[in-house]
N, CA, C and O of each residue as an XYZ file, in Angstrom:
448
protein
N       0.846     -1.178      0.000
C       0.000      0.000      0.000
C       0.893      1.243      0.000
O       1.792      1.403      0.826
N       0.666      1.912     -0.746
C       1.178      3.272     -0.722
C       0.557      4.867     -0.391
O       0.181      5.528     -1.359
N       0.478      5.366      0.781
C       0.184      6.745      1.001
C       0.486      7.237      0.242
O       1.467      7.135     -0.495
N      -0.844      8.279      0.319
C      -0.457      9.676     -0.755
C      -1.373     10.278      0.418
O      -2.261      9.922      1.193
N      -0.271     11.918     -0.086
C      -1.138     12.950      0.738
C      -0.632     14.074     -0.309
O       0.414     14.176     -0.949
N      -1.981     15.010     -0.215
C      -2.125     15.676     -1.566
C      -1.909     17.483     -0.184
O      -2.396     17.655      0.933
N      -1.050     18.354     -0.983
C      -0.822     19.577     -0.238
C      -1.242     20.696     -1.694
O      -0.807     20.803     -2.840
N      -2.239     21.342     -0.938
C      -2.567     22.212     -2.090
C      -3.261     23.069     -0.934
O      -3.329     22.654      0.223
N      -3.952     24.743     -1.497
C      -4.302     25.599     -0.978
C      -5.886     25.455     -1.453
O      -6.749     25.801     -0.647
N      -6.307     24.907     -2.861
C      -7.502     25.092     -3.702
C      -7.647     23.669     -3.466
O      -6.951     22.653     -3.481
N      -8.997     24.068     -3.212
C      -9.832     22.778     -2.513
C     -10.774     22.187     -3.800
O     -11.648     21.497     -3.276
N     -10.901     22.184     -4.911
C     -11.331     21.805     -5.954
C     -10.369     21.068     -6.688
O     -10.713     20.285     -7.574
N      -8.660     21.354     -6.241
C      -7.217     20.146     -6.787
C      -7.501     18.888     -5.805
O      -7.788     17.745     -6.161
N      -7.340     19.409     -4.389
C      -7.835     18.365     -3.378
C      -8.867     17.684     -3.933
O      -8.306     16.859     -4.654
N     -10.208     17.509     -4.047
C     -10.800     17.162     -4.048
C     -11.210     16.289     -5.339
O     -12.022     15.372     -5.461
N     -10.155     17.051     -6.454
C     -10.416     15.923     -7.828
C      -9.196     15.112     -7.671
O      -9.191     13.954     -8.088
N      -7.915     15.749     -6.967
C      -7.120     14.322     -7.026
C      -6.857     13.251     -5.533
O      -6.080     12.373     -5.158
N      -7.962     13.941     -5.075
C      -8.191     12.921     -4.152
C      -9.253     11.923     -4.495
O      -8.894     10.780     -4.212
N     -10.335     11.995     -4.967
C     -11.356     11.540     -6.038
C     -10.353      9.980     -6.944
O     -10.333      8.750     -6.989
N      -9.936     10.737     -7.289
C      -8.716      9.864     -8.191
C      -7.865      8.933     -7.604
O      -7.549      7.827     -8.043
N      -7.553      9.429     -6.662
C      -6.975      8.314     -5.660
C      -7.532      7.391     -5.111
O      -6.930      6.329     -4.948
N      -8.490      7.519     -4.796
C      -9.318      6.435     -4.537
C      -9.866      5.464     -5.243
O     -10.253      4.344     -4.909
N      -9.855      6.079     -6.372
C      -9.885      4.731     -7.307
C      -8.776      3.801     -7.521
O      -8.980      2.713     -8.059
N      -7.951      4.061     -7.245
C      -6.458      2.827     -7.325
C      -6.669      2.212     -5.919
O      -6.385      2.960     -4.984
N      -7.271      0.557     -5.515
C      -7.011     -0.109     -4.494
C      -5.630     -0.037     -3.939
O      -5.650     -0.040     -2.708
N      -4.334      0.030     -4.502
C      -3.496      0.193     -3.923
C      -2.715      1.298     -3.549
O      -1.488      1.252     -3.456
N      -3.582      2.549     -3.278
C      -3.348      3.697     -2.868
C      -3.811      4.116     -1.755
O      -5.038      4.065     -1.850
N      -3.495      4.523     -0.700
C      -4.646      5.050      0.869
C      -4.442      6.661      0.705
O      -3.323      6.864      0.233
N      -5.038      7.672      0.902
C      -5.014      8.776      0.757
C      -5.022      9.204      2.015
O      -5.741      8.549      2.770
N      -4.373     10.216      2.530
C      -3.702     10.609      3.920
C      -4.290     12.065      3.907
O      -4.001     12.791      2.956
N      -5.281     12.632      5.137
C      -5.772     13.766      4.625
C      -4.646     14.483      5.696
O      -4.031     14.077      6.682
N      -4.716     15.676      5.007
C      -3.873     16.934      5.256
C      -4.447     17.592      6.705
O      -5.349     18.426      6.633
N      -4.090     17.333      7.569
C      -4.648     18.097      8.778
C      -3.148     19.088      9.246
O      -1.968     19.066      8.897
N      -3.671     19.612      9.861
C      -2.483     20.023     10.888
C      -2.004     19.626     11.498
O      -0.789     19.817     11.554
N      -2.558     18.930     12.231
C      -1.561     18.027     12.715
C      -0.575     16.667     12.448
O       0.171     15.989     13.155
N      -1.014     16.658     10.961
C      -0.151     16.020     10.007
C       0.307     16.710      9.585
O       0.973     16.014      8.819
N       0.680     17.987      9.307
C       1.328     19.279      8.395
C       2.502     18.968      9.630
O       3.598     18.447      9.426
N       2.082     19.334     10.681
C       2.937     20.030     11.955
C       4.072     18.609     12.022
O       5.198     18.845     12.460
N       3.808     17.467     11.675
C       4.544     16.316     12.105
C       4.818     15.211     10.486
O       4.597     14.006     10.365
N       5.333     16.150      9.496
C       5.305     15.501      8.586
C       6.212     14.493      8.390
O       5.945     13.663      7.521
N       7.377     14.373      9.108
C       8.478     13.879      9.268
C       7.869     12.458      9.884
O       8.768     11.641      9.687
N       6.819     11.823     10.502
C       6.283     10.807     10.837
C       5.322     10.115      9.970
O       4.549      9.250     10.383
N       5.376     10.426      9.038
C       4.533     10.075      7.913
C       4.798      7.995      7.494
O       5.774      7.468      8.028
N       4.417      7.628      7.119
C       5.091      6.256      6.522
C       5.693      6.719      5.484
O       5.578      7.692      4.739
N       6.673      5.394      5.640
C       8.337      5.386      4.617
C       7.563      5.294      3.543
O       7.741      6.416      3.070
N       6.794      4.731      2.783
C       6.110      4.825      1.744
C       4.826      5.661      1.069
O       3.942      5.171      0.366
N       4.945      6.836      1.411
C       4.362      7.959      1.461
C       4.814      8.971      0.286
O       6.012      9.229      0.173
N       3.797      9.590     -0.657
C       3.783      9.699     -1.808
C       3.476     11.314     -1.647
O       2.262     11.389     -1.840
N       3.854     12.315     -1.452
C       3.502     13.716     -1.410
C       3.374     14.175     -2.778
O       4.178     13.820     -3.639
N       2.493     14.875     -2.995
C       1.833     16.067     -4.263
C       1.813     16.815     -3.752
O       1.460     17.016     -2.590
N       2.398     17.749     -4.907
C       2.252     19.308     -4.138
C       1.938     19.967     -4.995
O       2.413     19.759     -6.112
N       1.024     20.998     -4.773
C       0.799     22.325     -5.908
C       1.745     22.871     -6.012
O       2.440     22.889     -4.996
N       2.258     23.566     -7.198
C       3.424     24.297     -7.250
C       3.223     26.311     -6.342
O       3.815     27.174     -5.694
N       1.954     25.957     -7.002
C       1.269     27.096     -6.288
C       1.174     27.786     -4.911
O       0.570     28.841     -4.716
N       1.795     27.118     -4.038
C       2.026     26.565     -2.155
C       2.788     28.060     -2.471
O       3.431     28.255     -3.502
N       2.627     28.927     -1.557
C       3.830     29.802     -1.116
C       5.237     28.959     -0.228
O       5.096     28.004      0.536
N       6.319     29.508     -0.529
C       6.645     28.960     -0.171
C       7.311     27.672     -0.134
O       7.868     27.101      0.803
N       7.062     27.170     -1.917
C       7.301     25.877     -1.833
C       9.229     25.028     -1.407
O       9.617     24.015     -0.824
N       9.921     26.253     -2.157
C      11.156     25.419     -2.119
C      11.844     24.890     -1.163
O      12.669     24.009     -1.406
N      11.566     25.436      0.333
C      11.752     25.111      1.205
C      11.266     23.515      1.986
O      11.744     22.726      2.801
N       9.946     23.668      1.099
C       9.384     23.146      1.726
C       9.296     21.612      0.807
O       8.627     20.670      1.231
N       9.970     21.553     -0.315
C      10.137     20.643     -1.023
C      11.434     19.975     -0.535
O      11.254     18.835     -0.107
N      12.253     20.267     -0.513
C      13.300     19.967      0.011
C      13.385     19.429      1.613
O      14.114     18.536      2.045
N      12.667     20.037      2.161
C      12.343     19.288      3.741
C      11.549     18.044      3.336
O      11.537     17.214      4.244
N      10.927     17.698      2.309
C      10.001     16.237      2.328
C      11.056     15.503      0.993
O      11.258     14.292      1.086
N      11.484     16.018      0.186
C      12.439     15.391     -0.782
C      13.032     14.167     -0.322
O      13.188     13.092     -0.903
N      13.418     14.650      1.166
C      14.918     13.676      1.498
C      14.565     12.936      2.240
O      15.437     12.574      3.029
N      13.012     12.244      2.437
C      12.923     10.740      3.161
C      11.442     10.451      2.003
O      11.267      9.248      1.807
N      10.576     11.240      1.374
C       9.510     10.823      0.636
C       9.483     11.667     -0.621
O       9.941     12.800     -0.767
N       8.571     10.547     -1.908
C       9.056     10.607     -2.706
C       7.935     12.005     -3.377
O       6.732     11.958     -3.119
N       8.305     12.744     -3.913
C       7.335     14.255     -4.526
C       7.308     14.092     -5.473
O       8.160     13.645     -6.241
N       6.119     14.489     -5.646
C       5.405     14.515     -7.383
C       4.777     16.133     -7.335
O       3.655     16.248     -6.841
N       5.173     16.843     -7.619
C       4.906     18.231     -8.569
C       3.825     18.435     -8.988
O       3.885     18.180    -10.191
N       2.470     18.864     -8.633
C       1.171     19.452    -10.084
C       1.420     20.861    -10.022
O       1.849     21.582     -9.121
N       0.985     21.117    -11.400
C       0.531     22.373    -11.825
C      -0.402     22.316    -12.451
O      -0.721     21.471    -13.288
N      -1.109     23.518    -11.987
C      -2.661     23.457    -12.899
C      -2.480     24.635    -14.304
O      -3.408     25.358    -14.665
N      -1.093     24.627    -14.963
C      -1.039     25.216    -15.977
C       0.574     24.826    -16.275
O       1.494     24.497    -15.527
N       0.443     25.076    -18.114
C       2.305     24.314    -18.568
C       2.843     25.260    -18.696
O       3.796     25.229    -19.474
N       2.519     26.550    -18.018
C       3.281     27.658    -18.148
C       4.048     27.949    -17.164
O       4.410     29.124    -17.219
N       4.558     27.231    -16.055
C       5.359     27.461    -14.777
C       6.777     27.090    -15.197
O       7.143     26.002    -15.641
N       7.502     28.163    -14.985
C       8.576     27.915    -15.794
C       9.938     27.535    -15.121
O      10.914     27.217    -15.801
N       9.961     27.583    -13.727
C      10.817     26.930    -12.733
C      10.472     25.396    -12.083
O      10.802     24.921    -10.996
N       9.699     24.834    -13.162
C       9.307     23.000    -13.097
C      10.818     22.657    -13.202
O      11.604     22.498    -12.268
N      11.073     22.570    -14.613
C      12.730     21.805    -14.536
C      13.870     22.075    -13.444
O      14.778     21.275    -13.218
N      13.692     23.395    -12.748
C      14.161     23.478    -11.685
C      14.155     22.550    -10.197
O      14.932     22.049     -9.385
N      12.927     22.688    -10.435
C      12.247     22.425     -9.224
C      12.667     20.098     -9.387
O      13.103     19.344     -8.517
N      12.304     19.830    -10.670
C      12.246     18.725    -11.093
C      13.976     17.941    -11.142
O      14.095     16.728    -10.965
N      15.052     18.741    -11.374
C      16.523     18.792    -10.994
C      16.779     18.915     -9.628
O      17.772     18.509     -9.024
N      16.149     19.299     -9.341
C      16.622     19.538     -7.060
C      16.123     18.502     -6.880
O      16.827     17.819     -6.137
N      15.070     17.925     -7.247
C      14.593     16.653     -5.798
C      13.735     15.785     -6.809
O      12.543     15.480     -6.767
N      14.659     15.507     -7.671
C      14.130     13.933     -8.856
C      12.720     14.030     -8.810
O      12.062     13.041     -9.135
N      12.101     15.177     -8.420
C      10.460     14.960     -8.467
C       9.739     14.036     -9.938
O      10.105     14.075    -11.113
N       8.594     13.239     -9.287
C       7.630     13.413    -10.528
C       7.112     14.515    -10.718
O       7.153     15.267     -9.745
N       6.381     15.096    -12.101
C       5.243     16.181    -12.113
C       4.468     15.309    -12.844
O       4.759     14.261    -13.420
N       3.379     15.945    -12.723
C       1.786     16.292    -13.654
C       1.188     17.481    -13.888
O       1.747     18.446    -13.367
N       0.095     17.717    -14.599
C      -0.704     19.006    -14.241
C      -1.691     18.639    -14.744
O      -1.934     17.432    -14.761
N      -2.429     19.417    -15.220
C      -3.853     19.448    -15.127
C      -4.099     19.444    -16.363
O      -5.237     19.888    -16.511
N      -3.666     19.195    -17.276
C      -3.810     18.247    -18.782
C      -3.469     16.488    -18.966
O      -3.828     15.666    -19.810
N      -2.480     16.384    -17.559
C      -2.242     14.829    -17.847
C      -3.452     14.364    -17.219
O      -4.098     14.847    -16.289
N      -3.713     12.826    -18.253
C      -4.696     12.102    -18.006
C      -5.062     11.102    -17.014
O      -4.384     10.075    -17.007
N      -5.826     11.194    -16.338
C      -6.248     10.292    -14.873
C      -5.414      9.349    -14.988
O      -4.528      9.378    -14.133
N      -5.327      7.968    -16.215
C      -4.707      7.096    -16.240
C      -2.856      7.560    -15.755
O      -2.016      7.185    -14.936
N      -2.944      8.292    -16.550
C      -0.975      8.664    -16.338
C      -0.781      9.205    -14.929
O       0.203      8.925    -14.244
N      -1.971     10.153    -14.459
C      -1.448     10.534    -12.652
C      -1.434      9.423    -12.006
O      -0.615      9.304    -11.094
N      -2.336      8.339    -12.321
C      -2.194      7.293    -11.189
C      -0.776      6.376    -11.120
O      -0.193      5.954    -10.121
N      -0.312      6.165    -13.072
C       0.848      5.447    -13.110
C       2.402      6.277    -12.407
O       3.409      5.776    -11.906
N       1.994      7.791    -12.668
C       3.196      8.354    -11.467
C       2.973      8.693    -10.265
O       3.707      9.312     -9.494
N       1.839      8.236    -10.096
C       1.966      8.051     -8.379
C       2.796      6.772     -7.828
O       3.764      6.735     -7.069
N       2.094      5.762     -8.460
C       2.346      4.073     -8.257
C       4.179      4.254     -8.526
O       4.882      3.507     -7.844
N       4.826      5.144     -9.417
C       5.938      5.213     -9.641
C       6.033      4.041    -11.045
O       7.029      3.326    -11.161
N       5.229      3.991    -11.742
C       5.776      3.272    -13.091
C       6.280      4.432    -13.861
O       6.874      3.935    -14.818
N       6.373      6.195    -13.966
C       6.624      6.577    -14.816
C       7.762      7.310    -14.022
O       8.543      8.057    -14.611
């Protein structure tokens, strides 16, 4: 089984790629509380973080989860132009909001 926990500010990303997650049996979806924010470092070793690129704040904060779980990148547009950046610092996966349900689930699972 593999956790995923989805970090976004817009509750309409939450809510469609959490939607989505649930359709893969071998996915558990980990909701975002605070008190999972506050203690992310206890997460399970097999724990799958998404992040909006959109997060204020993010680089910091990519790099604090980089180095024990594995990040996958969305953007809800192909115009963000510090992805390859961001995608060179911490081997991230990405997606956004043109890739197709089938392909987010295969880079979650890590086939892509």
């Amino acid at each position: 089984m593999i956790h995923v926990l989805i970090l976004s500010d817009i509750h309409h990303i939450v809510k469609s790629l959490s939607v989505l997650i649930q359709t893969e049996p071998s996915l558990r979806l980990l909701e975002a509380t605070h008190h999972l924010i506050r203690n992310i470092n206890l997460l399970p070793d097999n724990t799958v973080i998404i992040v909006d690129m959109n997060l204020v704040k993010i680089e910091p904060l990519i790099k604090q989860i980089s180095e024990k779980y594995r990040v996958i990148l969305y953007s809800g547009s192909m115009e963000i132009m510090d992805i390859p950046c961001h995608l060179h610092k911490t081997s991230s996966g990405y997606f956004n909001a043109y890739t197709s349900p089938e392909e987010i689930i295969k880079i979650v699972l890590g086939c892509i």
